[in-house]
C-alpha positions as CSV (number, residue, x, y, z in Angstrom):
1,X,-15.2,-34.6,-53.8
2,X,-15.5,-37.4,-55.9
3,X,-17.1,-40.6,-54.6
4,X,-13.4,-42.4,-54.8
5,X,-11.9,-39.3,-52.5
6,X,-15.2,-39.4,-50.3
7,X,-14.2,-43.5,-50.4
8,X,-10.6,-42.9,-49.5
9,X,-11.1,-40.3,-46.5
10,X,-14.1,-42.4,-45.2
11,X,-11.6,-45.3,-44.9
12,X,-8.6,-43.0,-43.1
13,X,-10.9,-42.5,-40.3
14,X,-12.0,-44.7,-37.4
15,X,-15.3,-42.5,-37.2
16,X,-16.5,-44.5,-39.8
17,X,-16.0,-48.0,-38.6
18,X,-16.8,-46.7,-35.0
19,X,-20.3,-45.2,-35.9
20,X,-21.0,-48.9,-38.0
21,X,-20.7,-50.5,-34.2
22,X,-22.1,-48.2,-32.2
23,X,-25.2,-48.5,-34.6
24,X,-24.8,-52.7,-34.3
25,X,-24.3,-51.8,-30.2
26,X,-27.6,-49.8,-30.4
27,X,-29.1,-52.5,-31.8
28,X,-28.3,-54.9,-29.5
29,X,-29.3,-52.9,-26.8
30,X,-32.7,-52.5,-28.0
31,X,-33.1,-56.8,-28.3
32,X,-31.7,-57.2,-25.4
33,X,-34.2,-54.8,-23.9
34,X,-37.5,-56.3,-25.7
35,X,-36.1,-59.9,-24.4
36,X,-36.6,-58.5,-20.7
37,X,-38.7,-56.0,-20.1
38,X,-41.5,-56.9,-23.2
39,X,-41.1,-60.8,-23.8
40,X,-40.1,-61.7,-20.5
41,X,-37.5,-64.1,-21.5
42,X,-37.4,-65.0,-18.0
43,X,-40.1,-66.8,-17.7
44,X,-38.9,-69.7,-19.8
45,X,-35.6,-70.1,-18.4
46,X,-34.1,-72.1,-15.6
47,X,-33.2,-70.5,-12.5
48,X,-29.7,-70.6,-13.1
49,X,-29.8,-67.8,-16.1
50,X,-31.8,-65.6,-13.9
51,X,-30.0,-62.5,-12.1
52,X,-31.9,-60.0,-10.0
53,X,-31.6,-56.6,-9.8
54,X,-28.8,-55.9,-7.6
55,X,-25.9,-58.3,-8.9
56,X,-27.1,-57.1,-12.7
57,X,-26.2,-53.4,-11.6
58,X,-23.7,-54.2,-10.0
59,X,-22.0,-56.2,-12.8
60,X,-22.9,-53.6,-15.3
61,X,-21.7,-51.0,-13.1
62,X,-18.5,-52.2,-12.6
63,X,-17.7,-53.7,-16.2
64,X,-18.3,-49.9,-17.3
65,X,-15.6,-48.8,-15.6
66,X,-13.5,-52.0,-16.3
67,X,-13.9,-51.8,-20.1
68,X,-13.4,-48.0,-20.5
69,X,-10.1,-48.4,-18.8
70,X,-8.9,-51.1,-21.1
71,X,-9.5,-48.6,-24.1
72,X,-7.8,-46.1,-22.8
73,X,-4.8,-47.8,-21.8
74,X,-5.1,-49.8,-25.6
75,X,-5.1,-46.4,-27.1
76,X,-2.9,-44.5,-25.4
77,X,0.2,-47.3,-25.2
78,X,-0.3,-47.8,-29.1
79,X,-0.4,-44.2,-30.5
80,X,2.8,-43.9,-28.3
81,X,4.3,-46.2,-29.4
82,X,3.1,-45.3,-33.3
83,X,4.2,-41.9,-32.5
84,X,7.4,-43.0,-32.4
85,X,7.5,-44.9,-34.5
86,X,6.3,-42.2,-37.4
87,X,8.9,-40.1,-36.4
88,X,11.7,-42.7,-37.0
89,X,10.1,-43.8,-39.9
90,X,7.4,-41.7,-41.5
91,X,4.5,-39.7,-40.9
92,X,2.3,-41.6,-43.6
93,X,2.9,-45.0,-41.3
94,X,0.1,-43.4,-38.5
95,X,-2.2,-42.9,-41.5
96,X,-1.7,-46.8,-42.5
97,X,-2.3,-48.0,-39.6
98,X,-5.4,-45.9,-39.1
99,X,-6.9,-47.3,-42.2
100,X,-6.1,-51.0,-42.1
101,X,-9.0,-53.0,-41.6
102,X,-8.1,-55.3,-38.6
103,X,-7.3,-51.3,-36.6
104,X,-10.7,-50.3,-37.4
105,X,-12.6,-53.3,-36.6
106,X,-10.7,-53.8,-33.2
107,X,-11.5,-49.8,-32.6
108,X,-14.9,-50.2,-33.1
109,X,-15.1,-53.6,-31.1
110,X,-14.2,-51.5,-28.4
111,X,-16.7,-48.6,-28.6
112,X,-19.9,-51.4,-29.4
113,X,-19.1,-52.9,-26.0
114,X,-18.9,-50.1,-24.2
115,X,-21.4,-48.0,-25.6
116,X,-23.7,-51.3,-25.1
117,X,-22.5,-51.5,-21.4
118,X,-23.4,-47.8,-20.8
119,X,-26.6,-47.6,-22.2
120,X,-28.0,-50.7,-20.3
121,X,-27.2,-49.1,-17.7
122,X,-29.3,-46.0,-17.6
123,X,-32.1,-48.9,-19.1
124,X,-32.1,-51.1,-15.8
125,X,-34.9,-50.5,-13.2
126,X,-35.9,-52.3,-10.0
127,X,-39.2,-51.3,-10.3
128,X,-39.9,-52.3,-14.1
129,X,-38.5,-55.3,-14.3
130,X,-36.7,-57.0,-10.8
131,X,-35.1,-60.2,-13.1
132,X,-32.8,-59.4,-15.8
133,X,-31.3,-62.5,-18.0
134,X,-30.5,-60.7,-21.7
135,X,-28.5,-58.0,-20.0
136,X,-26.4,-59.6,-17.7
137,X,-25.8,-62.5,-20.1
138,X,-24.9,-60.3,-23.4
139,X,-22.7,-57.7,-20.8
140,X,-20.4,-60.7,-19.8
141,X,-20.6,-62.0,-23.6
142,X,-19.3,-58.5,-24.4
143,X,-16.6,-58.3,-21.5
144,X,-14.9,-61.4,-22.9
145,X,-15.1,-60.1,-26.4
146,X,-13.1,-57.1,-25.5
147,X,-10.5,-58.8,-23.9
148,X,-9.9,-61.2,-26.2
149,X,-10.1,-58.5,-28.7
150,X,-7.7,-56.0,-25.9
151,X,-5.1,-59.1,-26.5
152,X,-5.4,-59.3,-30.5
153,X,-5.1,-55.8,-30.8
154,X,-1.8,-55.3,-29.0
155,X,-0.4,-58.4,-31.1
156,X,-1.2,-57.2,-34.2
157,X,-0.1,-54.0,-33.1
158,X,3.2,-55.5,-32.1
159,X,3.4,-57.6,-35.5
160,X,2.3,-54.8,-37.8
161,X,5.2,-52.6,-36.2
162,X,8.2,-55.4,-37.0
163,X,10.1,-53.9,-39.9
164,X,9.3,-56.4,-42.5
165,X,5.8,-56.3,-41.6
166,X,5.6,-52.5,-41.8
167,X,7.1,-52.3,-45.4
168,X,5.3,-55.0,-46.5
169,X,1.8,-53.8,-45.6
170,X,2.8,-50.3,-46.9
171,X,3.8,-51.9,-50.6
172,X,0.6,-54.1,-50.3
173,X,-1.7,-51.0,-49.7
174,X,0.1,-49.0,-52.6
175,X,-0.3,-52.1,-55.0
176,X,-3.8,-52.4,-54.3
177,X,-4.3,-48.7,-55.1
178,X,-2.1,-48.4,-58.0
179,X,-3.1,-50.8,-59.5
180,X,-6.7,-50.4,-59.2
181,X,-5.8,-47.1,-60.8
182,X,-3.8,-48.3,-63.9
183,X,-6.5,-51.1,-64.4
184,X,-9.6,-49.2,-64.1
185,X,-9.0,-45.0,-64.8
186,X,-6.4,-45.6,-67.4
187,X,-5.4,-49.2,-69.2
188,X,-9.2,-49.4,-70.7
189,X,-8.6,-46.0,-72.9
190,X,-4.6,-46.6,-73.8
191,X,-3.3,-46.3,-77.3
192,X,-0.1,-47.2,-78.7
193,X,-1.3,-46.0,-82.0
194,X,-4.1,-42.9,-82.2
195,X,-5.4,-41.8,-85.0
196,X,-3.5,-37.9,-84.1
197,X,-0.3,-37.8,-82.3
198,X,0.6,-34.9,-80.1
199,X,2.9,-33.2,-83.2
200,X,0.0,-32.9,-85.3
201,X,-1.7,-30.6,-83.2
202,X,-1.1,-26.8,-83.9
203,X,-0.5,-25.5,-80.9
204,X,-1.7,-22.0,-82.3
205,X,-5.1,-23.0,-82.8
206,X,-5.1,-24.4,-78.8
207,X,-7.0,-23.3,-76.5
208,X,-6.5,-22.6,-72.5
209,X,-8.7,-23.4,-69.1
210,X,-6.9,-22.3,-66.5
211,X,-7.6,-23.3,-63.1
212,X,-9.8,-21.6,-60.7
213,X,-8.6,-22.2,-57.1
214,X,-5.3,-23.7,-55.7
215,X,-4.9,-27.0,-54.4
216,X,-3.1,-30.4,-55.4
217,X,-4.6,-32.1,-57.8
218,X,-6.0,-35.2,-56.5
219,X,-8.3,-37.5,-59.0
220,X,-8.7,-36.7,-63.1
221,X,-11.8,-38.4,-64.0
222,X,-10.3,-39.5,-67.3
223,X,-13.9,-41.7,-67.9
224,X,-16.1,-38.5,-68.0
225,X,-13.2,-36.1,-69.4
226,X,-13.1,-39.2,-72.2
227,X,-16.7,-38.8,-72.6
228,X,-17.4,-35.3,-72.7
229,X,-14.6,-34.6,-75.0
230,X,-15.8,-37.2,-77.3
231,X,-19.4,-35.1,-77.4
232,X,-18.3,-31.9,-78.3
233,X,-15.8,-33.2,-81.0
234,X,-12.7,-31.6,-79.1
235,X,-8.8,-33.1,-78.1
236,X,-7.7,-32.8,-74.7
237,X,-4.4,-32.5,-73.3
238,X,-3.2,-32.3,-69.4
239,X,-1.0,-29.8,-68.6
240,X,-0.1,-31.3,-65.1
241,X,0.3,-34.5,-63.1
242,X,-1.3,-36.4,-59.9
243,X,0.1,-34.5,-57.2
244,X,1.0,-31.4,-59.0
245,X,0.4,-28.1,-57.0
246,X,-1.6,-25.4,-58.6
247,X,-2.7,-22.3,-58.0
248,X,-5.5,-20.2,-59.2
249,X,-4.7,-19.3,-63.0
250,X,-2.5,-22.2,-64.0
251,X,-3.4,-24.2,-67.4
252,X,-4.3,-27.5,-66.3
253,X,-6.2,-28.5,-69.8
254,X,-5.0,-27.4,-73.2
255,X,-8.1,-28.2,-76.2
256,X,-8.0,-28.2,-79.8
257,X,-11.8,-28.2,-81.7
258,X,-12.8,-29.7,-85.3
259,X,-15.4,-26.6,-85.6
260,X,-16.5,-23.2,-84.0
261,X,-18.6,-24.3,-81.4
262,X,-18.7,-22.8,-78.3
263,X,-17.4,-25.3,-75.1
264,X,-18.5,-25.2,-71.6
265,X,-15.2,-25.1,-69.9
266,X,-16.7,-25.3,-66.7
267,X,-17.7,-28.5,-66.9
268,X,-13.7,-29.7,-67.4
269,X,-12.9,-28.1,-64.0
270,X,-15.6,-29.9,-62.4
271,X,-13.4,-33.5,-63.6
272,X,-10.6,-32.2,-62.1
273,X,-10.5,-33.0,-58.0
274,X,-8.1,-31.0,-56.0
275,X,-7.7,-30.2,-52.3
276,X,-5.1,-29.6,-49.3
277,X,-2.6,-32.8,-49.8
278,X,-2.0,-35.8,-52.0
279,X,-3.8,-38.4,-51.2
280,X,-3.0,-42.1,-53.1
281,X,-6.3,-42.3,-54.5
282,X,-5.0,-41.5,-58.2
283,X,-0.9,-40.9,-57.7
284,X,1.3,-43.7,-58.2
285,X,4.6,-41.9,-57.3
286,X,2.9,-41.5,-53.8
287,X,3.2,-44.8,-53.4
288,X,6.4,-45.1,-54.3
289,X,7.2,-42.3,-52.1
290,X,6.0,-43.6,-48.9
291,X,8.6,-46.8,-49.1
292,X,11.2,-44.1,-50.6
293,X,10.9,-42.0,-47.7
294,X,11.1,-44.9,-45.2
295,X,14.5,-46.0,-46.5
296,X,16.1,-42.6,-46.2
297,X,14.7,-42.2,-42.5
298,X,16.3,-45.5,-42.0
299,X,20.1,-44.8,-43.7
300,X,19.7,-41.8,-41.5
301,X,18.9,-43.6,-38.6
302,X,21.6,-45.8,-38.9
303,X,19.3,-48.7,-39.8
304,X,21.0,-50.3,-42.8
305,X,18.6,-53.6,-42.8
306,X,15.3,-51.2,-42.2
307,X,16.7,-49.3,-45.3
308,X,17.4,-52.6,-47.4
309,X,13.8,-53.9,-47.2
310,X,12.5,-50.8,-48.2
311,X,14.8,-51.4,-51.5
312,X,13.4,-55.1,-52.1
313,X,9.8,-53.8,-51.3
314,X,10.1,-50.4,-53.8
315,X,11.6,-53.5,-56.9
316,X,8.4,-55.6,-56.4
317,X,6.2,-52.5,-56.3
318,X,7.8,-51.5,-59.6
319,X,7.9,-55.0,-60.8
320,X,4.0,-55.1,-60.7
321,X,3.5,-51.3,-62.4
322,X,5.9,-52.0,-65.3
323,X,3.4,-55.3,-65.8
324,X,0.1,-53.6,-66.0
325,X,0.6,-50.3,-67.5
326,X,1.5,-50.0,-71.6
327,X,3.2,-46.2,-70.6
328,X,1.3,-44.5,-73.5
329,X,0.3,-40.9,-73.2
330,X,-2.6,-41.5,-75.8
331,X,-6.0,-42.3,-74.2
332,X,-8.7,-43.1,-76.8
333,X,-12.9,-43.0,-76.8
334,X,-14.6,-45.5,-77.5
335,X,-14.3,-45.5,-81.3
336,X,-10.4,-45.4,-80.8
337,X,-10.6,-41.6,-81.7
338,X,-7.5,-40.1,-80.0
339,X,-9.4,-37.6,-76.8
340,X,-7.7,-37.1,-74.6
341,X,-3.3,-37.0,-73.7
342,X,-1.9,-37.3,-70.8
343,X,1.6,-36.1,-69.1
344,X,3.7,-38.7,-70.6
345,X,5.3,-41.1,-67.9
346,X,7.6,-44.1,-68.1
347,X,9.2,-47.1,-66.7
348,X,12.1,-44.8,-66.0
349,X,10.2,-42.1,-64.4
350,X,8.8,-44.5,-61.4
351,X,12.3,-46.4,-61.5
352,X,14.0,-42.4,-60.6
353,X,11.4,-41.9,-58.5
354,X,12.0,-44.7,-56.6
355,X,15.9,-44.7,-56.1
356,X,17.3,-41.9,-56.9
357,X,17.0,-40.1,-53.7
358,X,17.9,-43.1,-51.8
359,X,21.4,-44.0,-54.0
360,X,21.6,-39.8,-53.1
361,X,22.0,-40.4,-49.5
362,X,23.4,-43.9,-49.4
363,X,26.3,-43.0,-52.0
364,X,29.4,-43.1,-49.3
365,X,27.6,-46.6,-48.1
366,X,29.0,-49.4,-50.3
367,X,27.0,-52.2,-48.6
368,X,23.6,-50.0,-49.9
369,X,25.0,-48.5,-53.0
370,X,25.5,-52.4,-54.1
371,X,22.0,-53.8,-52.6
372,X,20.5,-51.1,-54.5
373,X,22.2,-52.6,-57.7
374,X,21.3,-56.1,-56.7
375,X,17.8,-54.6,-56.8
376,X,17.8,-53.3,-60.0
377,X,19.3,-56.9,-61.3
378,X,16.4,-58.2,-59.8
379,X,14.1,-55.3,-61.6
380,X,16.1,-55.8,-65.1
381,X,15.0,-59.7,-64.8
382,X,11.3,-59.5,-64.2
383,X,10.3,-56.6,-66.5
384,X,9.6,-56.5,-69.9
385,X,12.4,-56.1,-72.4
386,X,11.4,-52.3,-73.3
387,X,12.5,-51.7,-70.1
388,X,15.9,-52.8,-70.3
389,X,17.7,-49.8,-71.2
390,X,16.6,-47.6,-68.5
391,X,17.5,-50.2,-66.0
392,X,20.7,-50.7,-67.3
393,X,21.2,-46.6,-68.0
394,X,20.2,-45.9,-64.1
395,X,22.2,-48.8,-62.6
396,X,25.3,-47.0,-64.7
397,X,24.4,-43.9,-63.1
398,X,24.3,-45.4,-59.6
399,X,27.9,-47.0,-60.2
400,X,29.1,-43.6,-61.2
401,X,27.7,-41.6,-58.4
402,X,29.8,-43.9,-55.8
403,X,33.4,-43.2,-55.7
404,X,34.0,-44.2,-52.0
405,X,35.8,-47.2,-52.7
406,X,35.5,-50.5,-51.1
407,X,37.3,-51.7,-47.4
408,X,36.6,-55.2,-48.4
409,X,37.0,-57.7,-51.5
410,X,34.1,-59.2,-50.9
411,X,32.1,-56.0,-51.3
412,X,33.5,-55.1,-54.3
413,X,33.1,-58.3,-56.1
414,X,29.5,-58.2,-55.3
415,X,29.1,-54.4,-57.0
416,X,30.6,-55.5,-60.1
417,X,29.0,-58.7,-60.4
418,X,25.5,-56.9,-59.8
419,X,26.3,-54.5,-62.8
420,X,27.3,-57.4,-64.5
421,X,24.1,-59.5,-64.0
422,X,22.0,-55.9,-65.5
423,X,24.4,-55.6,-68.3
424,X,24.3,-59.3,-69.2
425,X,20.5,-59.4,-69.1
426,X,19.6,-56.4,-70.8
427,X,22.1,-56.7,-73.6
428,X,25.0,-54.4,-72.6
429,X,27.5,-56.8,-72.2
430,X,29.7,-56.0,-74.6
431,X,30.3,-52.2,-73.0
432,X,30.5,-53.6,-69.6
433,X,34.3,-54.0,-69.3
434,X,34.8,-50.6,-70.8
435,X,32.5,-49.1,-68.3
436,X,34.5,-51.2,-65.0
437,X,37.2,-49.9,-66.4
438,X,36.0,-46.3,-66.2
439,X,34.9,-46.3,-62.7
440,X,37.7,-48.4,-61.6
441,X,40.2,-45.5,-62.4
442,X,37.8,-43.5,-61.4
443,X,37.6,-45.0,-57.3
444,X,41.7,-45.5,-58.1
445,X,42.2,-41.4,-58.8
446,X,39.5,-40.9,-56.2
447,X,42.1,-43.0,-53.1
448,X,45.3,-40.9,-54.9
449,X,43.7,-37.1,-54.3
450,X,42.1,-38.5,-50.4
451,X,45.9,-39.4,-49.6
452,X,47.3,-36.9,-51.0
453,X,45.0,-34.7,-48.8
454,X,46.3,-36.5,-45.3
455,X,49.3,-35.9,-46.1
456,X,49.0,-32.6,-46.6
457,X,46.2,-31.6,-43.8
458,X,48.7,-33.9,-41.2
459,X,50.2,-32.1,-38.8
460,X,53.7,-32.0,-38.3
461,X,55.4,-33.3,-35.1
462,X,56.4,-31.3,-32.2
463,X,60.2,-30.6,-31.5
């Protein structure tokens, strides 16, 4: 794995944090030890600090029992509740919560003062030592720091579970990753103009390397693919995407060389991570899945204002990839030397990813079909004019897909004025009121053929 995967895992699992404490607990037991039983700390305080041997086991004893309870009970309430939650939701929420720093360090909190209780435990002795003040006075310390730390951890358990919250964090955690990803694997090397485009390349003289084990391909390490293609003189160009399942014997790279030396093709494979699942590390439409998924659970659910959040969170997620990334296939070395080309992606490619299974399952809902569009009117105002067609392309697909019609006025006035607003501002004004028009007799013919089917599928009265 690559040090960004070993990164990623590392960070989706409370052994890590929980091994940092117990190593800080260890620690602490050790000074706490030298203070009594080598330095005698003792000795140089007032009476009042002192505890003898008795009350100190007794204490410890007791506090063992006390704090081991309170993580059990912390633990076992919250991954109920989580589990729950998950299923309503999505699965990816458990893995969220797992990673986010405040879980981890409130986990590990936990662990440090109990491992630190238990140990100084087994260190007490009558017979070494008959006053104790480090022990007692850091196992009390410690007591108090895990209930205070028992009560933050159920309310930020309780807060990071509200809705908002939840979608929030979730769009936060895939902003930080994606764009970490656009910024540092792939905006550094982007072209708009190579000196060799992709239809210059004979795709007779091409060459293959095929994959050699199955998996989902998790990282390209465009830097070092960059680099190494940029020694031996040679184009590159990915066959698949972040995320894309392959199996053993599937192109993955296609090549093209200046001269007739041999490559080491092994080498390629070796910049190529995959493994069991897709991981956010490297794909952006993860990200947008996760927020995708949780509005679909939600219309499904019955949770209309779950769902609409989702929608606001997926157009500032959007909002911030169409600002960072130029959408160029063409990544160059560092003497601008087209090396290597990528699958090409574009605004419209993240903007399908995120809505078009949601306007799927929310097209007989008018109050969602139209906070979708208010979305993209939202979308079509913050993102750069390139961008403008395919907003207002996919809202018109949206409009279309709904033929439900609309129960109240208000409702209806706030669809067309949404399509409106995205035609106005990218330009398309003039074809609006042809396009009302079209899905106007559209929802009209729509009402005609559901009448005319009660009437005929009514039954007739009894004589």
């Amino acid at each position: 794995m690559s040090y960004r995967q070993i990164w990623y895992e590392l960070r989706a699992n409370l052994w890590f944090s929980s091994i940092i404490y117990a190593i800080f607990a260890i620690g602490l037991v050790a000074f706490s030890y030298w203070l009594d039983f080598t330095v005698q700390v003792e000795q140089h305080l007032p009476d009042m600090f002192l505890t003898n041997y008795e009350l100190t086991h007794i204490l410890v004893s007791t506090l063992i029992a006390g704090i081991l309870t309170l993580n059990a009970f912390t633990f076992n309430s919250i991954l109920v509740v989580l589990t729950s939650f998950s299923g309503q939701f999505s699965p990816r929420m458990l893995l969220s919560f797992v990673s986010d720093r405040r879980t981890q360090h409130v986990i590990g909190i936990f662990n440090a003062c109990f491992l630190y209780v238990l140990i100084s435990f087994f260190l007490l002795s009558e017979e070494e030592n008959g006053m104790y003040v480090a022990i007692p006075i850091f196992t009390v310390l410690l007591a108090f720091l895990a209930l205070s730390n028992f009560v933050f951890f159920i309310n930020h358990a309780v807060k990071w579970m509200q809705v908002p919250n939840l979608t929030n964090n979730m769009k936060n955690e895939s902003k930080k990753t994606i764009l970490r990803t656009l910024l540092k694997d792939l905006e550094p090397y982007r072209t708009r103009e190579p000196n060799h485009t992709e239809k210059e390349l004979n795709e007779e003289e091409a060459h293959i390397i095929a994959s050699d084990s199955a998996g989902f391909i998790q990282i390209f390490d465009y830097k070092h693919l960059i680099s190494e293609a940029k020694k031996d003189k040679i184009i590159l160009r990915l066959e698949r995407r972040i995320g894309d399942f392959v199996t053993e014997g599937i192109p993955i790279i296609t090549y093209w060389k200046t001269n007739d030396t041999s490559i080491n093709e092994f080498k390629y494979r070796k910049l190529i991570y995959l493994g069991p699942k897709k991981t956010e590390v490297q794909d952006l439409e993860f990200g947008v899945n996760k927020l995708t998924e949780i509005a679909i659970k939600a219309i499904g659910n019955d949770d209309p204002s779950t769902a609409n959040n989702a929608i606001y969170q997926l157009t500032d997620l959007l909002i911030s990839i169409s600002k960072v990334t130029r959408f160029t296939p063409y990544l160059t070395d560092t003497d601008n030397r087209l090396r290597l080309i990528i699958k090409d992606e574009s605004f419209d490619y993240y903007l399908y990813a995120a809505f078009s299974q949601i306007s799927v399952y929310a097209k007989k809902d008018p109050f969602l079909t139209t906070n979708i569009l208010e979305a993209i009117t939202i979308l079509s105002q913050s993102v750069p004019q390139e961008n403008y067609s395919c907003c207002w392309k996919f809202a018109k697909t949206i409009a279309r897909g709904y033929t439900e019609g609309f129960t109240y006025a208000y409702n209806e006035q706030r669809f067309y004025n949404s399509l409106k607003g995205i035609a106005q501002k990218t330009g398309n004004l003039n074809s609006y009121e042809e396009f009302e028009q079209e899905i106007k007799s559209k929802m009209t013919k729509f009402d005609i053929d559901e009448t005319k089917k009660d009437i005929f599928t009514k039954k007739a009265p009894s004589s």
